[in-house]
C-alpha positions as CSV (number, residue, x, y, z in Angstrom):
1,X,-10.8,1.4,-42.1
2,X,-12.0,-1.4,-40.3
3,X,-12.0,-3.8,-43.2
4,X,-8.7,-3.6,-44.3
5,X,-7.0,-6.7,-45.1
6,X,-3.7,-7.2,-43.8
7,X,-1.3,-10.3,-42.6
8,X,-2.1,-11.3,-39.2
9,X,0.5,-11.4,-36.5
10,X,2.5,-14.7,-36.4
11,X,2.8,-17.1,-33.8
12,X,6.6,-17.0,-33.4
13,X,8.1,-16.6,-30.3
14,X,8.6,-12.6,-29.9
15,X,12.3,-11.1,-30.9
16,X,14.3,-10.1,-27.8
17,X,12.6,-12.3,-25.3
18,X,14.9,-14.0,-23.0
19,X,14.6,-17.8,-22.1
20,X,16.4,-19.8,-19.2
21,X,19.4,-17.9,-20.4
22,X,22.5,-18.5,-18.4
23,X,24.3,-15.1,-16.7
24,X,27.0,-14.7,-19.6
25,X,24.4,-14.9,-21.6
26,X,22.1,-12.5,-20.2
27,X,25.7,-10.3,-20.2
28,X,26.0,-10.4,-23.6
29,X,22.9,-9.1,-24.6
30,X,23.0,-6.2,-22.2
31,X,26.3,-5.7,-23.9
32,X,24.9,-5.5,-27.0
33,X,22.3,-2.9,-25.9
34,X,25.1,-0.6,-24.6
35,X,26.6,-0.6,-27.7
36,X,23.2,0.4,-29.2
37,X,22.7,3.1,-27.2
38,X,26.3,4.4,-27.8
39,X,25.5,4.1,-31.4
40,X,22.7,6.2,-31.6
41,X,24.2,9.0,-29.1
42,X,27.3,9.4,-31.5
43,X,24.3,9.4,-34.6
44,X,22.9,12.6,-32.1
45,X,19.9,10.7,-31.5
46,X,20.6,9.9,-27.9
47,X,17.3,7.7,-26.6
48,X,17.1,9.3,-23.4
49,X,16.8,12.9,-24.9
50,X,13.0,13.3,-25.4
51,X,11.9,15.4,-22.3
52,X,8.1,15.3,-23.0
53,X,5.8,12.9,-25.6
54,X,2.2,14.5,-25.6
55,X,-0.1,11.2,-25.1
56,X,-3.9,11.6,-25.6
57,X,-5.1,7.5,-25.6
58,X,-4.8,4.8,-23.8
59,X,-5.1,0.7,-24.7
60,X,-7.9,0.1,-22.9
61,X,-9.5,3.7,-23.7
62,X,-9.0,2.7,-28.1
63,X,-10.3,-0.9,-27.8
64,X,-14.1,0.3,-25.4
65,X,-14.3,3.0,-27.8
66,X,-13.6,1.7,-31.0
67,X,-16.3,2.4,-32.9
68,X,-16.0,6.0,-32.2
69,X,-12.4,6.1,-32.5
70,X,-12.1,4.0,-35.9
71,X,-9.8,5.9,-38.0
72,X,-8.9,8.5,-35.9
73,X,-5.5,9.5,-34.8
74,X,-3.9,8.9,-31.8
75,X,-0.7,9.3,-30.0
76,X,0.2,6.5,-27.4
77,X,3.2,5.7,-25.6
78,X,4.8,2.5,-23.2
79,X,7.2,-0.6,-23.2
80,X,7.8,-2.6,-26.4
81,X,6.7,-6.0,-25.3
82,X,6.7,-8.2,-28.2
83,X,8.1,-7.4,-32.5
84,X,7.6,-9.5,-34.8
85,X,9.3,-8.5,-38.0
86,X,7.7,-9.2,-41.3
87,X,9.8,-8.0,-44.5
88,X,8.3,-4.3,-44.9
89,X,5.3,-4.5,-42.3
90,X,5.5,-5.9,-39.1
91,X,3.8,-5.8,-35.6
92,X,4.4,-4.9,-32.2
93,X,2.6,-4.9,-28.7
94,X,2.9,-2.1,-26.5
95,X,2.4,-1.9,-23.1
96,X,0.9,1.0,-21.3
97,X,-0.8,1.8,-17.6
98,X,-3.9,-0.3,-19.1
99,X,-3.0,-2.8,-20.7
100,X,-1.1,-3.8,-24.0
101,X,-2.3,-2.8,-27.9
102,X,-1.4,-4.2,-31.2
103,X,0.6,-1.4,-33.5
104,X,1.2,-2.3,-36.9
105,X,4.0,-0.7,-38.5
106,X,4.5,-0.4,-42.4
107,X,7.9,0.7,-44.2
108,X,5.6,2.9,-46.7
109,X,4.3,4.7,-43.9
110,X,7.1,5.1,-41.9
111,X,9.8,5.6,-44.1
112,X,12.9,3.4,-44.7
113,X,14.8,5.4,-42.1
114,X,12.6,4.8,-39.4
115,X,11.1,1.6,-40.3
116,X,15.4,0.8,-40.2
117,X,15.2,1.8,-36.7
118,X,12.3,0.6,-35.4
119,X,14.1,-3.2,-36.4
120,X,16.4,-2.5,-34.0
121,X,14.5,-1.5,-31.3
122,X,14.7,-4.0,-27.8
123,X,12.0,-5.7,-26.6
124,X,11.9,-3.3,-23.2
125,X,12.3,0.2,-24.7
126,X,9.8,2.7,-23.9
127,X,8.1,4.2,-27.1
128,X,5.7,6.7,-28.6
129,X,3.7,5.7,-31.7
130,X,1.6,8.0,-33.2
131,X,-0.9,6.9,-35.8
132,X,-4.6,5.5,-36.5
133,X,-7.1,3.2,-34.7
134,X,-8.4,0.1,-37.0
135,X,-9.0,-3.1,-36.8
136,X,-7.5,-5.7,-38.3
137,X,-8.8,-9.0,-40.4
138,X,-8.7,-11.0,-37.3
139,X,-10.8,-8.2,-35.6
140,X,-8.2,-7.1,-32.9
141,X,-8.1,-3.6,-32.2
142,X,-5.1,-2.1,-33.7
143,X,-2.7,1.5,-34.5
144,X,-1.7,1.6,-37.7
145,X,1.9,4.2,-36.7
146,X,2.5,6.8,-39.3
147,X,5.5,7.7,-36.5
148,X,6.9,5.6,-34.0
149,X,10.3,7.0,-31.4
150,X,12.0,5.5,-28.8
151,X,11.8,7.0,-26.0
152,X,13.9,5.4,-23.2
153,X,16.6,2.5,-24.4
154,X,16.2,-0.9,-21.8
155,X,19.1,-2.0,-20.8
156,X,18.2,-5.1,-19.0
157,X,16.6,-8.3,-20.4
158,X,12.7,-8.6,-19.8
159,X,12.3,-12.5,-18.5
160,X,10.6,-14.6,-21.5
161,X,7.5,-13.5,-22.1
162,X,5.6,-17.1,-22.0
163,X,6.5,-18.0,-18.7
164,X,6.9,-14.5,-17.0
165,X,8.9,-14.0,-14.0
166,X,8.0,-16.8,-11.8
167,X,10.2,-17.1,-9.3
168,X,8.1,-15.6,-5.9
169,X,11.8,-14.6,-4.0
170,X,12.5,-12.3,-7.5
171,X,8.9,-11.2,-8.0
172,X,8.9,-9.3,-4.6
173,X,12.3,-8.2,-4.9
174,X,11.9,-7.0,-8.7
175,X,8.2,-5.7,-8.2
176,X,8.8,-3.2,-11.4
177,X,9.7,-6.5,-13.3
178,X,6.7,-8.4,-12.0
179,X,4.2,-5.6,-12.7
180,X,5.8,-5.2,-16.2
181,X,5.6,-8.9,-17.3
182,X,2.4,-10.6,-15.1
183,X,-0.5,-9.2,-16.3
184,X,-2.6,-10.2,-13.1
185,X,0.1,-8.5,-10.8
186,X,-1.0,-5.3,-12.0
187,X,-4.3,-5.9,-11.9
188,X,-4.1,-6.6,-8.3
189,X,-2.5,-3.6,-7.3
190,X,-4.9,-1.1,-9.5
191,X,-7.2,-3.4,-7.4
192,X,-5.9,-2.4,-4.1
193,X,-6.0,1.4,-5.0
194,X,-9.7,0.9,-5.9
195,X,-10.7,-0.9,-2.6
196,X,-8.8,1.6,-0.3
197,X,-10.6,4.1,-2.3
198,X,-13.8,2.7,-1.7
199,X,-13.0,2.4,2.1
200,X,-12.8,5.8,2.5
201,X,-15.6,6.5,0.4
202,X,-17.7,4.3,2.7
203,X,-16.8,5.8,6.2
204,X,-17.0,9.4,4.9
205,X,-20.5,8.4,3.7
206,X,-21.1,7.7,7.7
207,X,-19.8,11.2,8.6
208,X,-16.4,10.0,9.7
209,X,-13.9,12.5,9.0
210,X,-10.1,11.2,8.1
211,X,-7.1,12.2,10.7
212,X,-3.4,12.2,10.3
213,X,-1.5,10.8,13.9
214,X,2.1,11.0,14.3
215,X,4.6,7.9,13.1
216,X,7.4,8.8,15.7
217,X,6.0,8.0,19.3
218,X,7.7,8.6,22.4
219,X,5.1,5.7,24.2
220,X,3.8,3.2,22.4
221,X,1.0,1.0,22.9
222,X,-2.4,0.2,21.7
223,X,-1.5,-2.8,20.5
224,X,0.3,-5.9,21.9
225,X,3.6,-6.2,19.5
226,X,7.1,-5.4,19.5
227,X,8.2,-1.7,18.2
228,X,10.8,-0.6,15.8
229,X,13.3,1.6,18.0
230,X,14.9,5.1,16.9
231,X,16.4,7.8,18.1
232,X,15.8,11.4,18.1
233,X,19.3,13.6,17.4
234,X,18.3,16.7,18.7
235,X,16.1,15.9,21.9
236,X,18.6,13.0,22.8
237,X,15.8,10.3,23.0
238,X,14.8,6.8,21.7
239,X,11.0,7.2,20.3
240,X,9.1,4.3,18.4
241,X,7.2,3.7,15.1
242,X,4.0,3.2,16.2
243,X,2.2,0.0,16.6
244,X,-1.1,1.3,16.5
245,X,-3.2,4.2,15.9
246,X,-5.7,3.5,18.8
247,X,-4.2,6.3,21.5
248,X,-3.9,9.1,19.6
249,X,-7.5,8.6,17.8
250,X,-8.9,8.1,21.0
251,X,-7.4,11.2,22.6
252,X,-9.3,13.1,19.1
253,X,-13.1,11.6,20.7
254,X,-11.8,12.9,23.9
255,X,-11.9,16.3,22.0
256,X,-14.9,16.2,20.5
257,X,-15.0,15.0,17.1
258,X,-16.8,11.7,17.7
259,X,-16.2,10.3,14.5
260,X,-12.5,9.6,13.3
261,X,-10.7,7.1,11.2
262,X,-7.1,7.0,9.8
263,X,-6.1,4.6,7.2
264,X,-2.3,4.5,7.3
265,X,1.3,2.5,8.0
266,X,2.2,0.4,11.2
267,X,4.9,-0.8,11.8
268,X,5.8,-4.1,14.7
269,X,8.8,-5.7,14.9
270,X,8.2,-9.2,14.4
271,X,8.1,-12.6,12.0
272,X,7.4,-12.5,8.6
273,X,5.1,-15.2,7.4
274,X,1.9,-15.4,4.3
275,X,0.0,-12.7,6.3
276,X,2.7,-10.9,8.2
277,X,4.8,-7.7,7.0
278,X,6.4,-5.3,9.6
279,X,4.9,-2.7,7.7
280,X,1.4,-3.2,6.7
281,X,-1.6,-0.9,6.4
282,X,-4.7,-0.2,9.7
283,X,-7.4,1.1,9.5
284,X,-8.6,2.3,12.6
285,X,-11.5,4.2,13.4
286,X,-13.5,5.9,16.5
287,X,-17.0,6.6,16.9
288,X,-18.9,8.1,19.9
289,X,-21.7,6.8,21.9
290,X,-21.5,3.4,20.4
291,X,-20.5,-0.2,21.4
292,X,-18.7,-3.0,19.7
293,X,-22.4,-4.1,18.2
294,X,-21.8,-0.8,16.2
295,X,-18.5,-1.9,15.3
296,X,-19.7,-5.0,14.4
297,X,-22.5,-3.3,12.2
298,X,-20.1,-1.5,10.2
299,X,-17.4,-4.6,9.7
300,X,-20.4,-6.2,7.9
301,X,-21.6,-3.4,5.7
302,X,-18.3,-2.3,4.5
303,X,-16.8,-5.3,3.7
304,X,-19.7,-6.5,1.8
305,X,-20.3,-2.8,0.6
306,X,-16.5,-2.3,-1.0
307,X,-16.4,-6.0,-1.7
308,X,-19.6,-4.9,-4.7
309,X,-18.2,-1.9,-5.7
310,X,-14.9,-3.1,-6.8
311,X,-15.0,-6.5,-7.6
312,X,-19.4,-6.8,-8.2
313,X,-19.4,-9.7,-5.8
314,X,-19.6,-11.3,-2.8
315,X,-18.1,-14.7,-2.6
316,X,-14.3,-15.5,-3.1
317,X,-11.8,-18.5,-3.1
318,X,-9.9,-17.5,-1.0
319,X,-6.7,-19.8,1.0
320,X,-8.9,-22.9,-0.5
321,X,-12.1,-21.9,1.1
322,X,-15.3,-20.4,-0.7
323,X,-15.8,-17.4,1.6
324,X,-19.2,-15.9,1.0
325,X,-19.8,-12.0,2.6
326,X,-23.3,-11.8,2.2
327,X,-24.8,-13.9,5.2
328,X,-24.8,-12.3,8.7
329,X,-21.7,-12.9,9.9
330,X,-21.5,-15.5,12.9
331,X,-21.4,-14.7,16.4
332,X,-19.4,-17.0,19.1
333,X,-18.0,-16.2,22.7
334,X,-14.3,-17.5,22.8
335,X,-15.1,-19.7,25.8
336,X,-18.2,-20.9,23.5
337,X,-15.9,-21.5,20.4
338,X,-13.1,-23.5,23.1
339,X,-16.2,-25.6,24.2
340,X,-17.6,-26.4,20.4
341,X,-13.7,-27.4,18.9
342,X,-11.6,-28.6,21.9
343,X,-14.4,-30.0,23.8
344,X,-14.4,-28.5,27.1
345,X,-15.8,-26.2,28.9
346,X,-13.5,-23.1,30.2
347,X,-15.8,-21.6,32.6
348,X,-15.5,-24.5,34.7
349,X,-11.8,-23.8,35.6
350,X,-12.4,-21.5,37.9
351,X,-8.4,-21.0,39.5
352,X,-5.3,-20.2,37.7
353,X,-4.5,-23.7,38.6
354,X,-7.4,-25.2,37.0
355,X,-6.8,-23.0,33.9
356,X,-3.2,-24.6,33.7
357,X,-4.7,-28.1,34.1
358,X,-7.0,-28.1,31.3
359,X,-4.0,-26.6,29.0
360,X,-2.1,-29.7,30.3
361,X,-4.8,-32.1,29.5
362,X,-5.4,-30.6,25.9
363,X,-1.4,-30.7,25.3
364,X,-1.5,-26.2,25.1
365,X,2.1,-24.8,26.0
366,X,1.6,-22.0,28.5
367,X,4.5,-19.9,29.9
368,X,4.4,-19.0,33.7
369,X,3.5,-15.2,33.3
370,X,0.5,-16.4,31.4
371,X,-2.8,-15.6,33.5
372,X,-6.0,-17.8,33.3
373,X,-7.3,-15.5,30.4
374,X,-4.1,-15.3,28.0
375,X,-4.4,-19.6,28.6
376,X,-8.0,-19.6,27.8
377,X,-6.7,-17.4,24.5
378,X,-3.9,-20.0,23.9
379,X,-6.3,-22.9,23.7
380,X,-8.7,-21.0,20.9
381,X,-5.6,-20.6,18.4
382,X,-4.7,-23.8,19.3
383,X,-8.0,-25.6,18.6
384,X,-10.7,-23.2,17.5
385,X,-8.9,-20.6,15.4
386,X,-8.7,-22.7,12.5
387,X,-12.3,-23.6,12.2
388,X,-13.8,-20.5,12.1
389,X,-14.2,-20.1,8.1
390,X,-17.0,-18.2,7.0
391,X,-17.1,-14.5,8.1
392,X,-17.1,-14.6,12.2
393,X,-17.4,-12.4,14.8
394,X,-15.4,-13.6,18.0
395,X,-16.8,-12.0,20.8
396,X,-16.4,-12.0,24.8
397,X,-12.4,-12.0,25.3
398,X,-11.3,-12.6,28.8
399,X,-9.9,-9.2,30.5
400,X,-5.7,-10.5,30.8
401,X,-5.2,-9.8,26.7
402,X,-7.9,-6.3,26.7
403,X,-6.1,-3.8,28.4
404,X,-8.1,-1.3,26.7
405,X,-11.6,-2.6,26.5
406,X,-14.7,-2.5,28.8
407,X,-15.5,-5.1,30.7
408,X,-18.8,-7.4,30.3
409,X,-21.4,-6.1,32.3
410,X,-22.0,-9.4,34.6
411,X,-18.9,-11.0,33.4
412,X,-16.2,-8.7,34.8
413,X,-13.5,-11.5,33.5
414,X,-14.4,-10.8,29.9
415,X,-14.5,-7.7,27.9
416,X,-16.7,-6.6,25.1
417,X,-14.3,-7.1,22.3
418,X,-14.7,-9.1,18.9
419,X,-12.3,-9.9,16.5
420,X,-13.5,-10.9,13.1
421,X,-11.8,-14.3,11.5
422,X,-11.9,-15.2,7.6
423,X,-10.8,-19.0,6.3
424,X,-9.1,-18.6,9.8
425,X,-7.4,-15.7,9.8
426,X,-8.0,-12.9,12.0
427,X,-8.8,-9.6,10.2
428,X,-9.5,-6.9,12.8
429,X,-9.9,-6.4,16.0
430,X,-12.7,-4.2,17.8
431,X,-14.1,-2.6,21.4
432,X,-16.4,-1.2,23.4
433,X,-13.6,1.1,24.3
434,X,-12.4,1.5,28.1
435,X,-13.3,5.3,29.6
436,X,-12.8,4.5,33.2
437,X,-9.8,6.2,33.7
438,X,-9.5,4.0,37.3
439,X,-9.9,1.3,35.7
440,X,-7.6,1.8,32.8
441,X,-4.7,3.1,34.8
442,X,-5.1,-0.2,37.2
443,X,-4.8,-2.0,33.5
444,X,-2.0,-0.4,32.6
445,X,-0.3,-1.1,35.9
446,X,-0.8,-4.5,34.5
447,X,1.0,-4.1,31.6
448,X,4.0,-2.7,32.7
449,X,4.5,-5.4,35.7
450,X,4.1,-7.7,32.5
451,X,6.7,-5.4,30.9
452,X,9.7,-5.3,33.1
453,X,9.4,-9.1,33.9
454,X,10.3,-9.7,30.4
455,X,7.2,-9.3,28.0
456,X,8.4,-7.1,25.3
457,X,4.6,-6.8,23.7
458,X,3.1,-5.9,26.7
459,X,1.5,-1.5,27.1
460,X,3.2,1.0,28.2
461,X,1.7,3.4,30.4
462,X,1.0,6.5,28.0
463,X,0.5,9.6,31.0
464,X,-0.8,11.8,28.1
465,X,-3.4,9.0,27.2
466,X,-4.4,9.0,30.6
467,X,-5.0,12.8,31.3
468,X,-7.0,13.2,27.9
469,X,-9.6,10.2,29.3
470,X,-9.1,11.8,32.7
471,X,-11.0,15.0,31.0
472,X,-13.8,12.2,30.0
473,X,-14.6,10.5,27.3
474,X,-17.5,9.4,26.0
475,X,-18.6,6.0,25.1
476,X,-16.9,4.6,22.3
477,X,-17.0,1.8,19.6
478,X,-13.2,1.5,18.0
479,X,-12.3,-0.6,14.9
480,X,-8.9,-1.9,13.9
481,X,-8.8,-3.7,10.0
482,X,-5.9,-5.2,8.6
483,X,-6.2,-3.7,5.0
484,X,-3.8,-6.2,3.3
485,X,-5.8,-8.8,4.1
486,X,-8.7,-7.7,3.4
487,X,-7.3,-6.8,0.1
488,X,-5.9,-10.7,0.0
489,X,-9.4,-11.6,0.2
490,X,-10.7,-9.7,-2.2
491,X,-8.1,-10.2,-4.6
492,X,-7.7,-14.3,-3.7
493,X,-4.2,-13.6,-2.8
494,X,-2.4,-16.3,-0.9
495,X,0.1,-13.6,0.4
496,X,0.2,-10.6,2.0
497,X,3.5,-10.4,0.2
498,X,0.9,-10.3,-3.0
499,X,-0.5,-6.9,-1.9
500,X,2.3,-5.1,-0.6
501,X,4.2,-3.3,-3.8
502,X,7.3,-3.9,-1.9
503,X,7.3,-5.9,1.3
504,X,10.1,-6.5,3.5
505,X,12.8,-8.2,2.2
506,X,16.2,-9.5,3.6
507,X,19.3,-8.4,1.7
508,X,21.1,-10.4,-1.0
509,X,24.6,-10.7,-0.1
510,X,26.7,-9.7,-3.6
């Protein structure tokens, strides 16, 4: 059937679409497809009445396999996306999970009774076409419907097809309008599945078995960020969504299972900016008798491993940058990086005093809580942060902003901590993890002096944390990943807004 010589579609704009329409307008049309739908109720063919519509292909599925599936039958189904009407044939486009695929309807094949119909279908409605796989003059892989039935009526107006919904505030609001009309929205988010997919593929191929921790903490920590507050009914008692899954995990190496990793929602109460949700997807994981070199070694095979499998490359544009994933990554202390962008030298201020100096000097606001270390961090964002472009491993953190890390050995003011930056964006965070549970109660002690003077992002002290390392745990690499961004990269989002289905959103007031 391949050769059979038909009129090609046309190159009119499609029936139904809907231009820069004004409200009253965009009224009336949903008016008039009400009054279709009461229409065909009182004919007792309500177009919400089809329970079930037995679908054995798929676009994409008829046009790889076309030579096997020429002149077969098939039964599809999805969204009527364009018609263009042509006397007694005509086309359509239909959209399924896939993608979309020409159907070419014929009144002689049809009948006049259905063909009548199908005229009046909305560009929107959900239908199923059964028929046969061709291809048409042109060569496009067509269904040539012997049936076609609507199965769901759209009320609403699809925006105009040529120029899609474009406006970013309705896009995230109206995700199931975005992912209907822009093709490359879709393909992002099928995306996304495949790379989290992948993830887990990779770290259960290194023996790490998956965990489930709770969402509703009584302590929070882990992390420094504001939590969401609620409040238990029955116990009487504020708990938190958690900031982090660092504690819990931890306490599971405590108890043996030395290699653990949850993939899973967070949730911190704070701004919302291009790479900043309240609720946004970590990956953590835990491994025994390892270091941060270990984490290190498996930042760099995973992202570069995942980054092949799903996308079979390496190098993105990503946030204007060519970011290649192949090289070693780059090493650098934080006082190194301070020294190499701002152009002194850190180690040289020796005092608190100093510290504050050299902040002065370099025009870095400081508050007065802020220790020698958190100003030492305050001048990297402020001068370094931006610079690091290509994959990096920041390394060597001073002890004030690592409550949870080992220290140096040598350099008891630093810990051995890295966080790894892209096109100058941090995407995780990682330890040789603190098991000195001296030392990490004295840190804590820290924290919550920080605390009730007024930092709402400083730890709490978690007593349960502290009797599970108080039973001894071993030594211990930990890994946090920001998965949105890391799906951003790999998916040259400039958003995380473009990764999350439906990120956080202030109300419209009606």
């Amino acid at each position: 059937m391949s050769d059979i010589n038909i009129n090609e579609k046309i190159n009119e704009a499609p029936e139904g679409a809907a231009n820069e329409t004004s409200s009253r307008e965009l009224y009336e049309q949903k008016r008039i497809r009400l009054q279709k739908m009461r229409d065909l109720q009182a004919q007792n063919k309500d177009p919400f009445a089809i329970v079930k519509y037995d679908v054995d292909k798929h676009s994409k599925q008829i046009q790889d396999n076309f030579d096997n599936l020429d002149g077969s039958p098939v039964s599809i189904a999805g969204r009527l996306m364009t018609k263009r009407l042509m006397g007694k044939a005509s086309f359509c486009d239909v959209l399924d999970r896939d993608g979309r695929i020409q159907v070419y309807v014929r009144k002689d094949e049809i009948g006049d009774e259905l063909y009548s119909e199908f005229k009046h279908f909305d560009i929107g409605d959900i239908v199923g076409v059964k028929g046969t796989v061709f291809k048409t003059h042109m060569g496009e892989v067509s269904v040539k419907a012997s049936e076609i039935t609507l199965l769901a009526k759209s009320l609403n107006v699809l925006p105009e097809k040529f120029h899609g919904l474009t406006d970013t505030e309705a896009r995230y609001r109206r995700r199931y309008v975005d992912l209907i009309v822009n093709d490359e929205v879709r393909d992002t988010f099928i995306k996304r599945t495949k790379i989290i997919k992948a993830i887990r593929n990779f770290l259960d191929n290194l023996e790490f078995i998956e965990v489930e921790t709770p969402v509703l903490e009584s302590v929070y920590g882990g992390a420094a960020a504001r939590p969401f507050i609620t409040h238990h009914n029955s116990h009487d008692m504020d708990m938190f969504l958690r900031i982090s899954l660092e504690l819990p995990l931890k306490r599971l190496i405590v108890g043996g299972l030395e290699r653990v990793y949850e993939l899973a929602k967070v949730f911190r109460n704070e701004g919302i900016d291009t790479s900043h949700n309240p609720e946004f997807t970590m990956l953590e994981l835990y491994q025994a008798y390892t270091d941060y070199h270990g984490m290190m070694d498996i930042v760099e095979n995973m992202f570069r491993t995942v980054a092949l499998e799903v996308t079979g490359k390496t190098t993105f544009n990503f946030l204007g940058h060519e970011i290649d994933l192949a090289p070693r990554f780059e090493r650098i202390s934080m006082v190194d990086a301070v020294k190499k962008y701002a152009g002194v030298d850190f180690d040289e201020a020796k005092t608190l005093e100093q510290a504050r100096a050299l902040a002065d000097k370099l025009h870095v606001k400081y508050e007065k809580k802020d220790a020698r270390g958190n100003i030492l961090n305050l001048i990297f964002e402020e001068y370094a942060e931006k610079h690091l472009i290509q994959p990096t491993f920041l390394i060597d953190h001073p002890i004030e902003i690592s409550p949870l890390t080992k220290k140096k050995p040598g350099n008891p003011d630093h810990v051995e901590r890295f966080e790894v930056f892209i096109a100058g964006k941090e995407f995780g965070n990682a330890y040789s993890e603190l098991n000195d549970p001296v030392d990490q109660r004295e840190r804590f002690e820290y924290q919550e002096r920080l605390r009730l003077g007024g930092d709402e992002e400083a730890n709490m002290i978690d007593e349960d944390f502290m009797d599970a390392i108080e039973y001894g745990m071993p030594p211990t690499g930990g890994l946090g990943v920001g998965v949105e961004r890391f799906i951003m990269l790999l998916t040259e989002s400039a958003s995380i807004r473009d990764v999350i289905l439906f990120p956080t959103m202030k109300p419209i007031k009606e």
